[in-house]
C-alpha positions in Angstrom: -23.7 6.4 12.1 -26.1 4.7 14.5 -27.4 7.7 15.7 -28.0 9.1 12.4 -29.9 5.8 11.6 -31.8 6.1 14.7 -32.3 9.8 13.8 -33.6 8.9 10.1 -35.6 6.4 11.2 -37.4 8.4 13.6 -37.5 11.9 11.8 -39.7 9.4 8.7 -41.8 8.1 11.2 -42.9 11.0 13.0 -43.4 12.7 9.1 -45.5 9.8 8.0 -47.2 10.3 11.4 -47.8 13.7 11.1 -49.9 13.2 7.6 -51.4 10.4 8.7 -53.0 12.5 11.8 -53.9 14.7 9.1 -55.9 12.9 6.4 -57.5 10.9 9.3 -58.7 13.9 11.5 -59.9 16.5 8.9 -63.0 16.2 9.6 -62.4 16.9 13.1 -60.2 19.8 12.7 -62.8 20.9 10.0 -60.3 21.2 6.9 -61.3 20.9 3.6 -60.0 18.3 1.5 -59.0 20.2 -1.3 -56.3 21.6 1.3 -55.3 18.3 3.4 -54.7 17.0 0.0 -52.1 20.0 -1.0 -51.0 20.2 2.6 -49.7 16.4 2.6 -48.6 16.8 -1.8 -46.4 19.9 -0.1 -45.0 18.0 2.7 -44.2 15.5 0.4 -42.8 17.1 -1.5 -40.0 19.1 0.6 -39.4 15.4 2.0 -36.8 14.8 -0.6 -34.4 17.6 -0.6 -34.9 17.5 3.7 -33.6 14.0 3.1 -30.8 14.9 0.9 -29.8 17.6 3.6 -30.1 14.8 6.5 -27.7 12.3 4.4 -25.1 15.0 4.1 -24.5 15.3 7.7 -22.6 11.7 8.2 -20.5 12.2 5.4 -19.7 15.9 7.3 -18.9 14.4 10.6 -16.4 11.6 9.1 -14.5 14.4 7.3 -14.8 16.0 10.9 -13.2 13.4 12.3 -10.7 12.2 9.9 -9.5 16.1 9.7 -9.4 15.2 13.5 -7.0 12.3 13.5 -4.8 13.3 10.5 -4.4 16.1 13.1 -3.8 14.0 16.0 -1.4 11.7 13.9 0.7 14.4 12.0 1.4 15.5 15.9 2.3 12.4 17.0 4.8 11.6 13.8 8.6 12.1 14.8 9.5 15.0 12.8 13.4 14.3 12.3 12.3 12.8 8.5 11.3 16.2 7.4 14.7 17.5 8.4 16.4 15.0 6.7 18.7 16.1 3.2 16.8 15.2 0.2 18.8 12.7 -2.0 19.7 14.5 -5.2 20.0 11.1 -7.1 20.3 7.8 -6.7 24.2 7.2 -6.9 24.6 9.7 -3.7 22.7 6.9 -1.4 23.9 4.9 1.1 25.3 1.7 0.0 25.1 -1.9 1.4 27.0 -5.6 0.9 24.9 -7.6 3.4 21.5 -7.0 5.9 20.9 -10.1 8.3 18.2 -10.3 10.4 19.0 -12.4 13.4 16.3 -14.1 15.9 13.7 -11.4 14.7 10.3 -12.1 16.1 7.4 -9.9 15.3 3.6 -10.3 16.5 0.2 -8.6 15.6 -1.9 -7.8 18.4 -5.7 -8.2 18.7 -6.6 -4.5 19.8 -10.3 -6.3 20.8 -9.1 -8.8 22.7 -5.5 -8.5 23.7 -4.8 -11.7 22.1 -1.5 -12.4 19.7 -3.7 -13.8 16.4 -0.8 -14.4 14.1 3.8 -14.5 14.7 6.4 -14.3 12.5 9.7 -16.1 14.2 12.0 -16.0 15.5 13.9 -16.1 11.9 17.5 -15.8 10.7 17.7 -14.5 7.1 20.7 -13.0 5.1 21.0 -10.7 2.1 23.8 -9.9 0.1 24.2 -7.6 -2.4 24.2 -9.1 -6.4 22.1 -12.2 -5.0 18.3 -12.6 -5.9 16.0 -14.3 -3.1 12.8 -15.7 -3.6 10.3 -16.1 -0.4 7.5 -18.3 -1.0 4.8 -19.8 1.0 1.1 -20.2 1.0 -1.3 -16.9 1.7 -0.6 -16.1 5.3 2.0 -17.5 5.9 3.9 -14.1 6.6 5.8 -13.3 3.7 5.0 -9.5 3.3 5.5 -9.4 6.7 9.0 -10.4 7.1 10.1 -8.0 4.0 8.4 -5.3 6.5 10.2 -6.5 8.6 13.6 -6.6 6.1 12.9 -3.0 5.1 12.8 -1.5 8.9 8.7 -0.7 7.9 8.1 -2.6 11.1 10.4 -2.8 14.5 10.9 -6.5 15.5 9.6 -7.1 18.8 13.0 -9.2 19.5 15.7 -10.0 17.7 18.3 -7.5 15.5 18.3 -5.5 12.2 21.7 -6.1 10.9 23.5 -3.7 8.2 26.9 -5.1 7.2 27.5 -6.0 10.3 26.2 -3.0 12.2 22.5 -2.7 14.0 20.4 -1.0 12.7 18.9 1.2 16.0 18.2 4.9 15.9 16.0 6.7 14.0 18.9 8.1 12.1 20.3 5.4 11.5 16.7 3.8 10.8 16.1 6.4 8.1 19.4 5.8 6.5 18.5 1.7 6.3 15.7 2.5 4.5 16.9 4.6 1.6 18.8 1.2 0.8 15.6 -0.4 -0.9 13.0 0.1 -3.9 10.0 -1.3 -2.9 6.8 -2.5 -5.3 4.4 -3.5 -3.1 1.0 -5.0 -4.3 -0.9 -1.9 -2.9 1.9 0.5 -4.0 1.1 4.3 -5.2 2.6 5.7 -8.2 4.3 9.0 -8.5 4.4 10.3 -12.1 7.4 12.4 -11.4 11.3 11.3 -10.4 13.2 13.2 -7.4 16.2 13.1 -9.2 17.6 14.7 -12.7 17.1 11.6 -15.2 18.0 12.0 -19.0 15.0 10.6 -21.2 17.0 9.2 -23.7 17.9 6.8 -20.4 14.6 6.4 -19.7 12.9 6.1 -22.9 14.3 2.7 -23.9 13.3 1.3 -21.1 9.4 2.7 -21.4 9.8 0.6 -24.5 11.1 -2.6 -23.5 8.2 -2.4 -20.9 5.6 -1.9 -23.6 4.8 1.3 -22.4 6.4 3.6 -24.8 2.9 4.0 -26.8 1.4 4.6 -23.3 3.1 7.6 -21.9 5.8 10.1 -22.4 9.2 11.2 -20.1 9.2 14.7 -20.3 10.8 17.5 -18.7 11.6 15.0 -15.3 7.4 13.4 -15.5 5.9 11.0 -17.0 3.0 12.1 -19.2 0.2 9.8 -17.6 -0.1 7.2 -14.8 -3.8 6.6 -15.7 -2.9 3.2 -17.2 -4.0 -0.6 -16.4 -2.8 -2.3 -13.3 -0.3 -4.5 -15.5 0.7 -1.2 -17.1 1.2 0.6 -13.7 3.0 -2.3 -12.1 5.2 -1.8 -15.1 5.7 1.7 -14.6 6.2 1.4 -10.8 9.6 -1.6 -12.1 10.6 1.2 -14.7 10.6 3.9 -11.8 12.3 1.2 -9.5 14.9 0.1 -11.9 15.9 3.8 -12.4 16.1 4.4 -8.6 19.3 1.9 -8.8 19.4 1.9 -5.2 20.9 -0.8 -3.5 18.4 -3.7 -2.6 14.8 -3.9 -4.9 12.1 -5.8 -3.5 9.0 -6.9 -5.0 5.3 -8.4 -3.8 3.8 -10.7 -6.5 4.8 -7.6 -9.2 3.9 -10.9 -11.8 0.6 -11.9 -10.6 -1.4 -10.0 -12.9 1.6 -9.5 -16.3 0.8 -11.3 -19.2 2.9 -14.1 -19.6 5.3 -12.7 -22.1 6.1 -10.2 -19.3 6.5 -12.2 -16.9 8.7 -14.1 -18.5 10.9 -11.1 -18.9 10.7 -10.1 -15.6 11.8 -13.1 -14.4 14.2 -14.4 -17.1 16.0 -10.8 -18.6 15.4 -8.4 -16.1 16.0 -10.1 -12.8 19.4 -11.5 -13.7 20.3 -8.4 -15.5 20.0 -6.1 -12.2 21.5 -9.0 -10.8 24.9 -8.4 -13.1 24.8 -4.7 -12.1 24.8 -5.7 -8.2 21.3 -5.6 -6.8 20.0 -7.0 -4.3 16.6 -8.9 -5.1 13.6 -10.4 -2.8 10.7 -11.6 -4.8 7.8 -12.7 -3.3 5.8 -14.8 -5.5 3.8 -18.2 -6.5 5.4 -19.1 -9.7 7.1 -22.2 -9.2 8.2 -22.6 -13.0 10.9 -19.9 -12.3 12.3 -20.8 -8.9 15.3 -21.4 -11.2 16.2 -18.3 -11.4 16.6 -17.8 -7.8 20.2 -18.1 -6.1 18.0 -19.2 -2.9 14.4 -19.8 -2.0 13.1 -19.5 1.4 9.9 -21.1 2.3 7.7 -19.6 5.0 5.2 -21.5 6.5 2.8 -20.5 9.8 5.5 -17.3 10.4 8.2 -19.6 9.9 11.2 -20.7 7.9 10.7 -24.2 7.3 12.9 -24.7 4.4 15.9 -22.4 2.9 17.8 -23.9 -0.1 20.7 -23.0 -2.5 19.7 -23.1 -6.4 23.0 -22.1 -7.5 
């Protein structure tokens, strides 16, 4: 991009140069007015779709070189998940009673200067099956992180990956791990379709106890639309989850933006209710006036666990 700046900048001035050498030496050169002046209207003229040319050429070297690296990456990606069985629904997943992470420590590394900017650990954490966990802390203080961390997104740099009782090390075994979780992440992407066979008159109910039945449509395995508000998506993305019934379902601030009747449902009625059918739950989020419904609360604070407590 600096070179085409540079480029730019040079290719106007030597145009603006050009016609001014022209208007100021026509009487030299011995042209006629009449035709400097339709000369430099001409010139003009062709300047702008020149221009337009000259601008598409930065946006046809970054597709260039993003086709480049999506090369580079896809032959660098461990190709044992695209040998892997598809799941044909969620009852033929693996199952889970506890995962523990014990002494995990995970850093992010300055590529610039080699330096360590922010840590997470070491930490000890448990979750068992049928419990719902609440991590709290102020922004920064690593919560997405450590569910990275809890879902096997991110290897810890020390420290073990527990699964009832078992480490977690292997890529098999890794991929395994990882089919035990739903995940809504605040950046999450929504699929309008479900891998599995689900009946709509399952499904349906559920659209509507979301408010979303007036939205969209389950039909023949999709959903009609996912062009919806962000509330509205989130929603979708719990209804998807919730139907997943796999193991463990975590959650990044899913009530930050809900209304509050939602939220109150989410944290009131749906929470304990996938609680009672033997979910695991972590829930990130900021809304003190339902720690209650938590069976613990971990606090994190500077990449740490300052403060773990029992609320039942």
């Amino acid at each position: 991009m600096r070179l085409f700046w540079l480029g730019d900048a040079a290719s106007s001035a030597c145009f603006f140069l050009a016609v001014g050498l022209l208007l100021a030496g026509r009487q030299i050169l011995g042209f006629d007015g009449e035709a400097i002046s339709g000369a430099v209207i001409v010139l003009l003229y062709i300047k702008g779709p020149l221009s337009q040319l000259a601008a598409a050429l930065p946006a046809l070297d970054q597709a260039r070189i993003s086709f480049r690296r999506i090369l580079e990456l896809s032959a660098g990606i461990d190709r044992q998940d695209a040998d892997m069985p598809m799941i044909s629904g969620p009852a033929d997943g693996p199952s889970a009673q506890e995962i523990r992470l014990e002494g995990v420590h995970y850093g992010f590394t300055d590529t610039e200067t080699g330096t360590a900017p922010f840590t997470l650990g070491p930490v000890d954490l448990a979750l068992k099956a049928g419990e719902i966990l609440f991590i709290v802390g102020e922004n920064g203080a690593g919560k997405t992180t450590l569910v990275k961390l809890l879902l096997g997104l991110y290897r810890p740099h020390s420290g073990r990956l527990l699964w009832d009782g078992v480490a977690v090390d292997g890529e098999g075994r890794l991929d395994d791990y990882r089919q035990l979780f739903s995940t809504i992440f605040s950046d999450f992407f929504l699929f309008d379709d479900l891998p599995w066979e689900e009946e709509p008159e399952r499904v349906q109910p559920l659209l509507q106890r979301l408010g979303l039945a007036t939205k969209l449509r389950f039909e023949d395995g999709r959903f009609s639309t996912t062009d919806l508000s962000s509330g509205q998506r989130k929603r979708l993305a719990l209804a998807q989850a919730w139907l997943d019934r796999r193991p463990f379902l975590v959650t990044d601030e899913w009530a930050a933006d809900q209304d509050p009747s939602y939220r109150r449902q989410f944290y009131e009625d749906i929470l304990p209710e996938l609680k009672a059918a033997g979910r695991g739950l972590v829930v990130i989020s900021h809304d003190d006036r339902y720690f209650h419904v938590a069976d613990r609360i971990v606090h994190l604070k500077g990449g740490r666990i300052v403060q773990e407590e029992k609320t039942r």
